[in-house]
Wavefront OBJ file of the C-alpha trace (Angstrom):
o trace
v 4.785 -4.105 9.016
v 5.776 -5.438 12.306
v 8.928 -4.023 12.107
v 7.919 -1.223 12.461
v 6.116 -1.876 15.649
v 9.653 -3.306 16.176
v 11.488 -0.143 15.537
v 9.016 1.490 17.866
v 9.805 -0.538 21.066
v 13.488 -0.055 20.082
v 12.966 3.862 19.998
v 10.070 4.520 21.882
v 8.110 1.614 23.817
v 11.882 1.082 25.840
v 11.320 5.058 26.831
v 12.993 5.206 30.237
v 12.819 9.042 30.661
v 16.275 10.169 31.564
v 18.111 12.742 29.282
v 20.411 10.426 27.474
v 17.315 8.568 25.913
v 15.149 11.596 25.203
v 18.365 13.123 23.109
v 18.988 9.675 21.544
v 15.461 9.656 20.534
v 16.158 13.326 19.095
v 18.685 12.294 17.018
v 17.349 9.370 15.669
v 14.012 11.034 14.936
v 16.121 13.810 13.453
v 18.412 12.099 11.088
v 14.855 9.744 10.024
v 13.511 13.119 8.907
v 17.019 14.808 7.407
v 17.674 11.724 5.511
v 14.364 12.310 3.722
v 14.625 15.965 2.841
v 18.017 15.621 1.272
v 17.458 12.597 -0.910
v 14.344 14.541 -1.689
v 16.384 17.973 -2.336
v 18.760 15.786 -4.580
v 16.385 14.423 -6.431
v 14.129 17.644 -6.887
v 17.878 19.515 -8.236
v 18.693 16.185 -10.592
v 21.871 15.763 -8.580
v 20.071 12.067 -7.686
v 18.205 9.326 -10.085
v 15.481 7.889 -8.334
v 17.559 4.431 -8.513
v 20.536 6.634 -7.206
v 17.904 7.705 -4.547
v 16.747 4.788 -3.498
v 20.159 3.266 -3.302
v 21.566 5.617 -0.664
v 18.524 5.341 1.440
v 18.856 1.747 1.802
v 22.649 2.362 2.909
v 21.659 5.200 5.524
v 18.441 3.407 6.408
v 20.768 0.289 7.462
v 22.902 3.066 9.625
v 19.954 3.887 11.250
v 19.003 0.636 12.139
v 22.332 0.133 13.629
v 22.316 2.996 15.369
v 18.851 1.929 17.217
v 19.986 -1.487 17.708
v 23.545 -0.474 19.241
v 21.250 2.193 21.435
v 19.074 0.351 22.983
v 20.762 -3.657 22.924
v 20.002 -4.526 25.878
v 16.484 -5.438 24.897
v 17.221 -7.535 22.550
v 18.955 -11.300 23.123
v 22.347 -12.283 22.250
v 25.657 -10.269 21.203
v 25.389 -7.578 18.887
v 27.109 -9.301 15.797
v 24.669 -12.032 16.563
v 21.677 -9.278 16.431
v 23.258 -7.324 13.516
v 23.318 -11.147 11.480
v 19.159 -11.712 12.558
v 16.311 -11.699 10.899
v 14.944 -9.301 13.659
v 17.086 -6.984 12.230
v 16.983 -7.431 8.585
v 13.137 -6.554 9.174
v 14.079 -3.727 11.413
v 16.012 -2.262 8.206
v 13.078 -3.214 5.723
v 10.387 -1.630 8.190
v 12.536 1.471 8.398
v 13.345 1.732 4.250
v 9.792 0.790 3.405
v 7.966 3.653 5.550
v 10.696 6.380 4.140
v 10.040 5.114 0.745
v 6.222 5.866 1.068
v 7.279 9.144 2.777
v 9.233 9.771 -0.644
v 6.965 8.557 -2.912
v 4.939 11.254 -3.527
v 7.784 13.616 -4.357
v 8.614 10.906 -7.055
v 5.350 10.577 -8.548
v 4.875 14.405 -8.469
v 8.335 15.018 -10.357
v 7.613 12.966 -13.108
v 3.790 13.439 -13.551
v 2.507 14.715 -17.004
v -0.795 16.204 -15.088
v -2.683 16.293 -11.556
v -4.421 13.440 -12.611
v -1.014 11.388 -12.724
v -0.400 12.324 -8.788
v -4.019 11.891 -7.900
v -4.227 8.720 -9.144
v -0.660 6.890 -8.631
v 0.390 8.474 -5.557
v -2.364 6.150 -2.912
v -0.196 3.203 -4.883
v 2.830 3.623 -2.483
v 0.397 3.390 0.948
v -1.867 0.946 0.026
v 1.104 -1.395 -1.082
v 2.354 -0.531 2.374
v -1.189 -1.540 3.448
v -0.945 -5.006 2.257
v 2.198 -5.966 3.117
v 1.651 -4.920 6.585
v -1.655 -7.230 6.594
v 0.189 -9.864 5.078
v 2.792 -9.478 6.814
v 2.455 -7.483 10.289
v 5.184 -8.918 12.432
v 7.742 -8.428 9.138
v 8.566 -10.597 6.493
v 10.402 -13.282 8.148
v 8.996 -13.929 11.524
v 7.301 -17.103 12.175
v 3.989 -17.351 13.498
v 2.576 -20.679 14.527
v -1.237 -20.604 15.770
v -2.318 -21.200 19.060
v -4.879 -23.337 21.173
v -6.860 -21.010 23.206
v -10.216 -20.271 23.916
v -11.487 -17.156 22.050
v -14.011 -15.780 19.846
v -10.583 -15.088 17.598
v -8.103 -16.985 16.197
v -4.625 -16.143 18.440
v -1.428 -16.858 17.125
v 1.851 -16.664 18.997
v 5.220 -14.334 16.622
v 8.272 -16.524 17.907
v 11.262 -14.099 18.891
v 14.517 -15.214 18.644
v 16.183 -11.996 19.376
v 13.446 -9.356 20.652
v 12.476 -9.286 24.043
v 9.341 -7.246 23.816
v 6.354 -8.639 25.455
v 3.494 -7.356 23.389
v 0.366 -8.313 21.856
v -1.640 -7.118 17.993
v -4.562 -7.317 16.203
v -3.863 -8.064 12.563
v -6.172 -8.238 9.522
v -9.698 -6.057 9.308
v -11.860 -8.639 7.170
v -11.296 -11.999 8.972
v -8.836 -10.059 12.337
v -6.154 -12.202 14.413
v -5.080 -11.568 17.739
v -1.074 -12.250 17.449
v 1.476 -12.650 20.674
v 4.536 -11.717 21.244
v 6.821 -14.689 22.608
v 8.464 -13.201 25.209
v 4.928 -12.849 27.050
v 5.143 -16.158 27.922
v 8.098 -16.197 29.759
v 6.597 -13.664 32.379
v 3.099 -13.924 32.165
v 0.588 -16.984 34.087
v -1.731 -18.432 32.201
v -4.888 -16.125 33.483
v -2.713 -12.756 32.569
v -1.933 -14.309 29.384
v -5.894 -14.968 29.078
v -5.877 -11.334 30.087
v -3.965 -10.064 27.281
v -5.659 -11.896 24.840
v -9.608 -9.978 26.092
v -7.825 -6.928 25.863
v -7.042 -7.416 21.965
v -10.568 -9.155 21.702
v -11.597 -5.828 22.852
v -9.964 -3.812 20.275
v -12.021 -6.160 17.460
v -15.586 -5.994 19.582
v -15.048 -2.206 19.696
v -13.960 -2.347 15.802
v -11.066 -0.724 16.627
v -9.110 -2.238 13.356
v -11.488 -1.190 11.088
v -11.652 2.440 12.617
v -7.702 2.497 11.556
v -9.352 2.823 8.457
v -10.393 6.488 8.423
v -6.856 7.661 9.700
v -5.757 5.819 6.077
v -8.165 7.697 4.050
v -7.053 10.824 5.919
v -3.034 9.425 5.687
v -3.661 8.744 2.004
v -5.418 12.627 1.261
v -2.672 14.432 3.224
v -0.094 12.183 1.036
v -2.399 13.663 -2.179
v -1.907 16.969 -1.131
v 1.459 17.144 -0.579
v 2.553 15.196 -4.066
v 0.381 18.015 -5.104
v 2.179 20.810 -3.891
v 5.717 19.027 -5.039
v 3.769 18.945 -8.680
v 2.470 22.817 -8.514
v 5.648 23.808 -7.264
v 8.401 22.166 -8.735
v 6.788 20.901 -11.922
v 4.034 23.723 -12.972
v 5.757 26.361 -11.198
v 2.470 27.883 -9.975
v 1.439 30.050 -7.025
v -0.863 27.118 -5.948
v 1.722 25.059 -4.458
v 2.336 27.657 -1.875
v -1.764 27.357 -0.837
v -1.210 23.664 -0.967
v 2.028 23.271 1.039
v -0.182 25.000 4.252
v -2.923 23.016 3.465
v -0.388 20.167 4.003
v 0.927 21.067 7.046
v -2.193 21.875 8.909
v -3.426 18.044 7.799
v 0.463 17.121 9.402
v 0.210 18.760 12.309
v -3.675 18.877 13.066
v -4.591 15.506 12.165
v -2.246 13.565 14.740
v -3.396 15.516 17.041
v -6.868 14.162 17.249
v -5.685 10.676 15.946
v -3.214 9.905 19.012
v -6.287 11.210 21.517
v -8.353 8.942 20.297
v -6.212 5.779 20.208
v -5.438 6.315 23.663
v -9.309 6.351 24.228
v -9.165 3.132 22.006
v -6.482 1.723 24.559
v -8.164 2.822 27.467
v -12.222 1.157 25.945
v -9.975 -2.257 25.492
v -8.425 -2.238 28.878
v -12.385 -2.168 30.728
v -13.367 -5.104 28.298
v -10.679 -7.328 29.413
v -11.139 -5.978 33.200
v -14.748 -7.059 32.851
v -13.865 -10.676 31.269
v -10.566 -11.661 33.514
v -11.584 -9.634 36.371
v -9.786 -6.396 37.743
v -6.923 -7.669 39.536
v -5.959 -10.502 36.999
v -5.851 -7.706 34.429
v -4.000 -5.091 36.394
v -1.124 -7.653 37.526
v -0.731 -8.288 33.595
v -0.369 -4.469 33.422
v 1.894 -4.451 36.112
v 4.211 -7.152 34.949
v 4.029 -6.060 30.823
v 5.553 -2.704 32.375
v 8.414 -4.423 34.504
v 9.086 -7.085 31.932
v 9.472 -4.198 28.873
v 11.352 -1.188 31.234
v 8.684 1.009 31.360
v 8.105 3.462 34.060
v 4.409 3.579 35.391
v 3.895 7.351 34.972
v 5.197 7.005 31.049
v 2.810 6.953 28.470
v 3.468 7.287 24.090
v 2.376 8.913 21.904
v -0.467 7.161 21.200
v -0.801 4.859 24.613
v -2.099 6.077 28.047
v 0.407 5.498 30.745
v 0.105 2.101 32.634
v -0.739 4.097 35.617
v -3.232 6.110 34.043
v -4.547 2.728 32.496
v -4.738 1.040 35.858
v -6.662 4.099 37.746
v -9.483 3.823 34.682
v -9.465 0.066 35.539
v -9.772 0.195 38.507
v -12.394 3.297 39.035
v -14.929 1.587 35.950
v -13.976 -2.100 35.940
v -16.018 -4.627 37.295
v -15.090 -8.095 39.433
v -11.970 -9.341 40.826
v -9.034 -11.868 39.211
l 1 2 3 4 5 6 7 8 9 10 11 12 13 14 15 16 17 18 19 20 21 22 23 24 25 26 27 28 29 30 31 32 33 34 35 36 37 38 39 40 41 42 43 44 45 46 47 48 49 50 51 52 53 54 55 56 57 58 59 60 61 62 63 64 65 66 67 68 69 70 71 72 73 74 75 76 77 78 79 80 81 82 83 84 85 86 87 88 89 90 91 92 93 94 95 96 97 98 99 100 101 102 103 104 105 106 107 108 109 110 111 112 113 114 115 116 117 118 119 120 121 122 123 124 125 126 127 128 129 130 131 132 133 134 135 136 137 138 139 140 141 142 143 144 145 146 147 148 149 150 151 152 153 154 155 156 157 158 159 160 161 162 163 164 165 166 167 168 169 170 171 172 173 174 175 176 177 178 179 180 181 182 183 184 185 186 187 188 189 190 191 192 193 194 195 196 197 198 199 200 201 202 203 204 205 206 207 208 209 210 211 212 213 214 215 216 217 218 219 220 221 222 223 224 225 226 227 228 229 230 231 232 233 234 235 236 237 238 239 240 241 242 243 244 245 246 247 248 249 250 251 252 253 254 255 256 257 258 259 260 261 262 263 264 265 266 267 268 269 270 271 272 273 274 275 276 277 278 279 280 281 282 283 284 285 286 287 288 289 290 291 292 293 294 295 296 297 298 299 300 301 302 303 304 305 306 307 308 309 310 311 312 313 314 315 316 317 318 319 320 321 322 323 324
């Protein structure tokens, strides 16, 4: 869900490199993933129901969100008990207790299974409900998204921000995909950059980019399997195999985004030339340009799963063809 993509410009997009933001990105990232193994720990030792669980992790995921949104509030419009009353931030909590919950799921499932079959089978529930509501919902549940009139072989839809400043663009939807806006683009962007935005996402659905997110499900959804698996031989069985299947889980954890994050940055990269070639190089560098100005972010900075603007701009500019 968008917020998510929300929470990520909050904690991650906004990067500006110094020390304070790489340690306030440690501790965020660390109390995400502490939050998680206690509830889990509580509920594995019966000192938490799974209601009980869930309960509490709405309450800390709202601290989190607070703590993100206090961080980094400068990129976001208004005062901060306007923000902490927005539906911007309401999201921001959903996106954050939603993803946890699928993170938690399968040690759920796994506790109360009755056989392997029981985790095979239920635990994919908790992602591909995540699935849907992010395709039915990929900018969050209550931002409003009004289509519209531009020339493209897609439909394009523009998310209206009241409170977020990030200038951004997405593809949403793999059957029948839209190419969605971000509001604040408009405010900084001419008409041709916009124009230049827009090719890059029509890239992303001419190189099938949204349906290639499809594979890193699958593989999501069998390292999920394996893990409710080892929760099941190990908690529930009590047998030696959870200890083969807790490695197997954490090679597929630390192996598989890896390869995934090279090859979305190739993705990135594959988009960029398309929309070079269709607004012309210097249109589609001076959108580069001004999305990095607009949204803070230094030229030689790139995430985890996006090339740096700079590095973007050189592969522009050494394979694109025609000027803006």
């Amino acid at each position: 869900m968008i917020s998510i993509s929300v929470l990520k410009f909050a904690m991650d997009e906004r990067h500006d490199g110094t020390l304070k933001t790489k340690i306030s990105l440690l501790i965020f990232s660390s109390l995400f993933i502490i939050t998680l193994i206690v509830i889990g720990m509580a509920v594995i030792l019966g000192v938490l129901s799974i209601f009980g669980a869930i309960l509490i992790l709405a309450l800390l995921d709202t601290a989190l969100a607070i703590y993100a949104l206090s961080y980094y509030k400068q990129f976001y419009k208004g005062r901060f008990s306007e923000l902490l009353l927005s539906l911007e931030f309401l999201d921001m909590i959903l996106s954050i207790f939603l993803y946890q919950l699928v993170l938690l799921s399968p040690l759920i499932i796994s506790m109360g299974a009755r056989s392997p079959w029981d985790v095979i089978i239920l635990t994919p529930l908790a992602v591909i409900g995540y699935l849907i509501l992010s395709l039915k919902f990929p900018l969050g549940l209550f931002a409003k998204i009004e289509p519209l009139n531009y020339s493209a072989p897609y439909k394009v839809y523009l998310a209206k921000f009241e409170k977020i400043r990030e200038g951004n663009a997405i593809v949403s939807g793999m059957i029948k995909p839209r190419i969605i806006l971000f509001s604040p683009l408009l405010e900084f962007l001419n008409e041709d950059e916009v124009k230049a935005v827009i090719a890059h996402e029509v890239g992303h659905i001419v190189n099938k980019d949204h349906l290639k997110q499809l594979f890193g499900i699958i593989i999501s959804i069998i390292g999920i399997e394996i893990f409710a698996l080892t929760f099941y031989y190990k908690f529930v069985v009590k047998a030696d195999v959870g200890d083969v299947l807790f490695a197997t889980s954490m090679m597929f954890s630390l192996i598989f985004p890896i390869f995934s994050n090279y090859y979305r940055k190739r993705m990135e990269l594959k988009a960029d030339l398309y929309a070079s070639h269709i607004v012309g190089k210097d249109t589609y560098i001076s959108a580069l340009k001004k999305l990095a100005k607009y949204n803070l972010l230094p030229l030689d900075w790139e995430s985890e799963d996006h090339p740096s603007i700079e590095k973007r701009i050189e592969y522009v500019l050494k394979n694109g063809k025609g000027r803006g």
